[in-house]
Structures are given as C-alpha cells and as structure tokens.
C-alpha positions in Angstrom: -8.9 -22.8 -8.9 -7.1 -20.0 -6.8 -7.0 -22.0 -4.0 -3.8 -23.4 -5.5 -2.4 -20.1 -6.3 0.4 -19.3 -4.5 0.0 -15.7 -4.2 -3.7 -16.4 -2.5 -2.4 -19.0 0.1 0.4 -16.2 1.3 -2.3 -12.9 1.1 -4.9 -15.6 3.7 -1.5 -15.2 6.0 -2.1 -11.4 5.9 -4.0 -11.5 9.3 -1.8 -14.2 11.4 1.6 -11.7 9.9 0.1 -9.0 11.3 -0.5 -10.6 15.1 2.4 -11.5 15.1 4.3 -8.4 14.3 2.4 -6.5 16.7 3.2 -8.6 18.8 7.1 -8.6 18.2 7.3 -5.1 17.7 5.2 -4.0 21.0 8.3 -3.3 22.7 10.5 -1.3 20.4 7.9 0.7 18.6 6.9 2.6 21.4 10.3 3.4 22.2 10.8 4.2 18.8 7.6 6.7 19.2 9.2 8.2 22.4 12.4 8.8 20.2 10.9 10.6 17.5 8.5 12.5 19.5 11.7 14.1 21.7 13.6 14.1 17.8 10.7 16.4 16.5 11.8 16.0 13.2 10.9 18.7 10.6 11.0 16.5 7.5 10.2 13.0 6.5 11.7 11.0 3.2 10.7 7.7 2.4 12.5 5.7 -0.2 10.5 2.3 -1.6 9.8 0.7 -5.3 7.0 -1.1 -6.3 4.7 -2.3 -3.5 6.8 -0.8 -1.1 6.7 2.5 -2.5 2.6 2.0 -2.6 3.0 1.7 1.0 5.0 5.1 1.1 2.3 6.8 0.0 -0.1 5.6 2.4 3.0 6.7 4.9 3.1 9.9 3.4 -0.4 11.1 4.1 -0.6 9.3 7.5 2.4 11.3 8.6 1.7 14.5 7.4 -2.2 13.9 8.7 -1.5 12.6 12.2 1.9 14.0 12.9 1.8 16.9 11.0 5.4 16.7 9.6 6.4 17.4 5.8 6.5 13.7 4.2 8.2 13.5 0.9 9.4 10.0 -1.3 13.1 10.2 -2.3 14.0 9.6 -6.0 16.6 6.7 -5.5 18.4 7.5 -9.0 19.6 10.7 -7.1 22.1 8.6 -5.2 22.6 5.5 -7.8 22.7 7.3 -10.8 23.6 11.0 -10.0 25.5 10.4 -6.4 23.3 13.6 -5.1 24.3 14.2 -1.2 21.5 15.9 0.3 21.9 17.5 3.4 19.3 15.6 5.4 20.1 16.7 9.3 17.3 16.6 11.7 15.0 14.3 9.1 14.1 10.6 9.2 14.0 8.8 6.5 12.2 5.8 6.4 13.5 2.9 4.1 10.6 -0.3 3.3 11.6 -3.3 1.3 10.4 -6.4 1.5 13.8 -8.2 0.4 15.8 -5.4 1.7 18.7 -5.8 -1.3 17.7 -3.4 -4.1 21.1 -1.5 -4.8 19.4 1.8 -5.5 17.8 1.6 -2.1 20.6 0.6 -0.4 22.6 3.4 -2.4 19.9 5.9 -1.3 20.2 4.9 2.1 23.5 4.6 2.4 23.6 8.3 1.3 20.6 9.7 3.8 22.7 8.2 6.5 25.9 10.3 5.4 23.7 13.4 5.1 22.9 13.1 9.2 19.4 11.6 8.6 17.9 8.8 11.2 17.7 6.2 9.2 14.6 3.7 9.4 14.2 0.7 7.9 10.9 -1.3 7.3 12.1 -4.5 6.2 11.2 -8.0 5.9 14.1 -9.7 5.8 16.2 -8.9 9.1 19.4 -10.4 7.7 19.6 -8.1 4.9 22.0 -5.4 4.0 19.1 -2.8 4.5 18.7 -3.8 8.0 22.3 -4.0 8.7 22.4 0.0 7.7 19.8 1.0 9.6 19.4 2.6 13.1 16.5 1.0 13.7 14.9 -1.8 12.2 11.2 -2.4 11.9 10.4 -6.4 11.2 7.4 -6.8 8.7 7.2 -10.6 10.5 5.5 -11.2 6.8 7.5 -14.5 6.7 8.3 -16.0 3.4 7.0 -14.6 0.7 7.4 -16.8 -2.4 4.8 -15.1 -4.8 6.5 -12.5 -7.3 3.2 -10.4 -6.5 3.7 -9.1 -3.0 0.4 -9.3 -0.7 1.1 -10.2 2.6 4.5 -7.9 3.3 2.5 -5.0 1.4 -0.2 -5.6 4.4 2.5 -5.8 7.2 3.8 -2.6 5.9 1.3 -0.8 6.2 0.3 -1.8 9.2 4.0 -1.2 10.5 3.4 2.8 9.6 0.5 2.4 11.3 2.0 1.1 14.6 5.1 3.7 14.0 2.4 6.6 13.3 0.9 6.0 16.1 3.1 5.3 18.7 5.0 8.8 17.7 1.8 10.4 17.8 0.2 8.6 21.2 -2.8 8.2 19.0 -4.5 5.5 21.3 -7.6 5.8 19.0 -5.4 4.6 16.4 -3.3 1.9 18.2 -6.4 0.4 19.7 -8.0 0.3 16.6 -4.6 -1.5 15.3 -5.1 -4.5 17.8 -8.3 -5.0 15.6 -6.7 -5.0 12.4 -5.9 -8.7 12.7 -9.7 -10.2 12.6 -10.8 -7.5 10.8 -8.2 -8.8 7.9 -9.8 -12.4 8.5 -13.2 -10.9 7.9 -12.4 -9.2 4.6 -10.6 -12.0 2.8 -13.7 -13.6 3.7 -15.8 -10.5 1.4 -16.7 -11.9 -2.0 -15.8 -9.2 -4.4 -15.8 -11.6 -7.4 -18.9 -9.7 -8.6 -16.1 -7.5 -10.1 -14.5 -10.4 -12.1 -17.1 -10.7 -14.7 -16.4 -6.8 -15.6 -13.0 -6.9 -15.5 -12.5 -10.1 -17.4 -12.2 -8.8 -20.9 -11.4 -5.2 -19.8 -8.2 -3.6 -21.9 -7.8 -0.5 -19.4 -9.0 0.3 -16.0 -8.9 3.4 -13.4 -8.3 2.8 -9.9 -9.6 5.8 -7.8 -8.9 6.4 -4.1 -7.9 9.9 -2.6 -6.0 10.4 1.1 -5.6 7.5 3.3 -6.7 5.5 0.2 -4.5 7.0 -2.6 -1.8 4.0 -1.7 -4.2 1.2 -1.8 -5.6 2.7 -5.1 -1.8 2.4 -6.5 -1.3 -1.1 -5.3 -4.6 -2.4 -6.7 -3.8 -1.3 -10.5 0.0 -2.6 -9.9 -1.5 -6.0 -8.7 -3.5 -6.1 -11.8 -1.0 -5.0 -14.0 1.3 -7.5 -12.5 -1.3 -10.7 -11.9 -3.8 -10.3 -14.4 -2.4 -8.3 -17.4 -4.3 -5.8 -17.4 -3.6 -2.2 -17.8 -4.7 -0.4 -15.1 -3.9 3.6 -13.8 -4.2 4.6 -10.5 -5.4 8.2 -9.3 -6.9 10.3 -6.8 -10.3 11.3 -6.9 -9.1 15.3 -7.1 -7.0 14.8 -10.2 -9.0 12.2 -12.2 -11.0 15.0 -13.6 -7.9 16.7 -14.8 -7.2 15.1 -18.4 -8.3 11.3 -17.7 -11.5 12.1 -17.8 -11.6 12.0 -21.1 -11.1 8.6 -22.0 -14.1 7.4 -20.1 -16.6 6.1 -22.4 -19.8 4.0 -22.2 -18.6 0.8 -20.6 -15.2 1.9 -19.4 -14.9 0.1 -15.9 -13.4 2.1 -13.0 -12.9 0.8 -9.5 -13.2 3.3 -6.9 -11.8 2.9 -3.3 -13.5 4.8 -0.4 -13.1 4.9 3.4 -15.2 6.9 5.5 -13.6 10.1 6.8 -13.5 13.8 4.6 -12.6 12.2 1.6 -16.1 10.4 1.2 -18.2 12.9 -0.2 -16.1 13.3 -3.2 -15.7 10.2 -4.0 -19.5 9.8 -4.2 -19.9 13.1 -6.5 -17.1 11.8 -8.8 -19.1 8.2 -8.8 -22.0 9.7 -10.3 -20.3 11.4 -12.3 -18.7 8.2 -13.8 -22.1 6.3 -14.3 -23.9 9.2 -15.6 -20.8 9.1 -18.5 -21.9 5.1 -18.7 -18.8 3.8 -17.1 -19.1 0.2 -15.7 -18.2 1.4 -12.0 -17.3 -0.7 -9.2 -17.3 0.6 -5.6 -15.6 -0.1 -2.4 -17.3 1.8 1.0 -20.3 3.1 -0.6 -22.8 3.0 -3.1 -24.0 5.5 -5.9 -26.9 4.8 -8.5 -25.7 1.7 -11.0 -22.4 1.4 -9.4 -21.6 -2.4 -8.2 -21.2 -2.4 -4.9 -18.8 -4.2 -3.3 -18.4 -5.7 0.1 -16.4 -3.3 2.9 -15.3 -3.7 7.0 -16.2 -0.5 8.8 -13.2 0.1 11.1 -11.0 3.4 12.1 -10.4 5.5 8.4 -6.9 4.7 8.1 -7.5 0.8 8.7 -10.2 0.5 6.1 -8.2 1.1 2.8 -5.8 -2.1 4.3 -8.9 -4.2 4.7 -10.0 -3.4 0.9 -6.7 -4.6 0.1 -6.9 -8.0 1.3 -10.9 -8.4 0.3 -8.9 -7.1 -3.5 -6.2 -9.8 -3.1 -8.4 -12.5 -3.1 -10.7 -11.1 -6.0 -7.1 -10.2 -8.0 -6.7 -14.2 -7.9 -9.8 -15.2 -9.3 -9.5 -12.7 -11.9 -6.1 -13.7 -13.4 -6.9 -17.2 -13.9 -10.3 -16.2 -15.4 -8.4 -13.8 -17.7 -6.1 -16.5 -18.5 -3.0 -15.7 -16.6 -1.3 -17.9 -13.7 -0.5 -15.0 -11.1 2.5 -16.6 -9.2 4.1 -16.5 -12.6 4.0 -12.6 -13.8 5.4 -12.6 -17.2 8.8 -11.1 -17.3 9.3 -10.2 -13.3 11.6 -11.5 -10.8 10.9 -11.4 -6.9 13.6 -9.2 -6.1 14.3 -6.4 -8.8 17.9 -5.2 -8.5 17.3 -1.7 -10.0 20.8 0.4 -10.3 
C-alpha cells in the first residue's frame, strides 16, 4: 500500500538526489570551504522552519564539533515581527528552505545581509527569492518535491552541511565518507523497520531520543509522525529526557531512540535500560539493550549514520500512517509551502 504513497516514491529518490548534488556542487563547495576557512568566521546563525530547521540543528552541532565555531539558530520573528537589526559583521549565516519563499526567512535574511553577515543559502529551488539574496547559493538538487512531508530535500540538506562542513574543515575523512552516502542511502531504505509499526499503531504519545549528531534526526522523526501519521510525538536529547519527561513514562509507553556510534553511545545505552526497566515499549536504532526492539542500522562515519536512520524511518513512517489510518501525502490542515509572517 505505500508503494503508492507519494511521499515514499520521492524519500526512494533520497540516494540518486544526493549523487547528483555532489556531483553539481563539487566545484563550488570547495571554493566555498577555501572562502570560509580564510573568512574565519567567529559566529554562525542559521535560520530554517520545520524540516529545514531539523536540519539546522544537525548544522549546529556539526559546526561547532568539526569547525569549532559558535553555531546559533536565529528567531525569524526578530526581523518579521520585531524588525530587530543585529549587528552580524564577520558571521555567516546560513539560510535552508526547501521552497525558498517563506517571508519570515526571507525577512530574516534580508536583515543578516544589512547587518554585514555572508549570507548562505541552502535552497532547493534556485529560482527563488532566497537564492536571489544570497551570496552564495547551495543547490539541494532534491528535484520536485510534491509531498507536503518533506523527505528527500530534508536528506539533501543534510548532506549539503555535510559537504560545506567538510570542505571548510578539509576533513577528507568526512568528504570521503560523503561519496558513500549515496549507496549507503539505497541500503537503508532497503532496512525493514516495520517491526516498529505494530507498537506504534495505536500509540497516543511517543518520545523520540537522539543526543549530538543525532539530536536533528530525533526532531525530524517526531515531526514526520506528527505530520504523516497523527501521532503526537516529542523529540529530545538523551541528556535532558531525564529532566521532567521522565515522568510520564509508564508501563507500555513506546520510545524510539536514535544512536550512532561515536561519544554519545554509551548514554544512550544507560538511558535505554533505564526505559525498559520503567516497562516502556522501546525501540532502538544502532544498538541493542535487554527487551528493546532492535532495529536495523548502516555502520558508516558518525555523522552519516543519523541520515541513513532517516531514510530506513521514511520508509517505516509510510507504512505506519496508512496502518494508523491516515494517507500521508495529505497531512490534515498543511500546505507545502507555509508562508509564516
């Protein structure tokens, strides 16, 4: 049956996307890298909604990990709503939109760019008014993207702050590992994770758990379900779950907990016993831990692995909606593009 959703068809493009914006943005990333290593820039903003803004905070914690400079996501209703003018000299901001017309992104931009920031813009639309303002444009090469539930141009931008990050850096570990990502996405839309569908099919609530590279992912996950299958769901890193949430979690209580293999591990694990000792119906991505249901994982560089639990998710998230009842190209109440002022 979700073989004739079309959110599923465009997340299987995930892999082909990404080839082909590595391809097309060979060339100008790494002189984008070269610029911003001889910029040294001493702050970052990002500025996103929804998926996009997901995406920021994988940015965030790849930037500030790997390049070691202050990351931090604008509020857009600063510049829409308030017409704040931060002085933003010697920082880059970095702009991603899929659609690249929201007017409180374009108002945020427009106002980074008149507070002396260099403005970037991760975009998948190249004609739009985002990518007209900025310096330099980075192509998501998603192609259309019909589906009100973003996949594949979540995918590309994260693997476009990947390519960015790395190239500043000259992190060839990284980069190399990048060229991978493309099969690695085939093999992990191929993962069956629909073992999770059976306890998430009449589930009211739901915590999504990642920490670091993985905190993103986590966010995008309990969005998708939100948006796809109606289900509530809360993202949140394994170091805060414990403060306040943890009190909700009762026998049966399902939590799905994202984990890719770097320093972050180790508490993931400790917090997943901790779950299934309190009786919670755990499911687990990149390792295992007493009754928790495991589910399937690629091993691949730490910051690639949360993007390949995204795509293995995507395909689960579509098999899940229509068993819950719910057609996920038609999200009830959401539009495509969502003009916030």
């Amino acid at each position: 049956m979700s073989l004739s959703s079309r959110m599923y068809r465009e997340a299987a493009h995930a892999p082909n996307a990404v080839r082909e914006q590595l391809e097309t943005n060979a060339v100008s990333i790494a002189r984008l890298g070269a610029l911003l290593r001889d910029m040294k820039p001493h702050a970052v903003v990002t500025c996103a909604r929804g998926s996009s803004d997901n995406a920021a905070t994988f940015a965030k914690y790849l930037i500030e990990s790997r390049a070691k400079v202050l990351t931090s996501s604008a509020a857009p209703s600063l510049s829409s709503l308030y017409e704040a003018r931060p002085d933003l000299r010697g920082v880059v901001f970095i702009a991603i939109s899929q659609s690249g017309k929201s007017p409180d992104l374009l108002a945020s931009t427009e106002a980074a760019k008149r507070g002396g920031a260099l403005v970037i813009a991760l975009c998948n639309s190249t004609e739009s008014p985002l990518a007209a303002l900025a310096d330099h444009l980075v192509p998501l090469c998603a192609g259309v993207e019909m589906s009100v539930a973003a996949t594949k141009s979540y995918i590309t931008s994260l693997t476009a702050v990947v390519h960015l990050v790395g190239s500043w850096t000259a992190d060839q570990e990284l980069l190399d590992a990048l060229l991978k990502c493309p099969e690695q996405l085939e093999h992990a839309w191929n993962l069956d994770w629909t073992g999770a569908v059976p306890a998430l099919q009449h589930a009211a609530n739901l915590y999504v758990v990642g920490r670091g590279f993985g905190l993103g992912i986590a966010q995008e996950v309990a969005l998708k379900l939100k948006e796809t299958c109606g289900l509530h769901a809360e993202a949140f890193s394994a170091a805060e779950v414990k403060h306040g949430p943890m009190a909700l979690v009762r026998p049966g209580f399902p939590v799905l907990m994202l984990s890719q293999n770097d320093e972050s591990r180790a508490g993931i694990l400790e917090l997943a016993h901790d779950f299934v000792e309190r009786g919670a119906e755990v499911l687990l991505a990149g390792i295992t831990a007493g009754r928790a249901l495991s589910l399937p994982t690629i091993a691949a560089n730490p910051a690639l692995e949360p993007i390949l639990m995204i795509q293995s998710f995507y395909r689960m998230a579509t098999a899940l909606a229509f068993a819950r009842g719910f057609n996920p190209d038609s999200p009830p109440h959401l539009n495509k593009v969502t003009e916030t002022l």
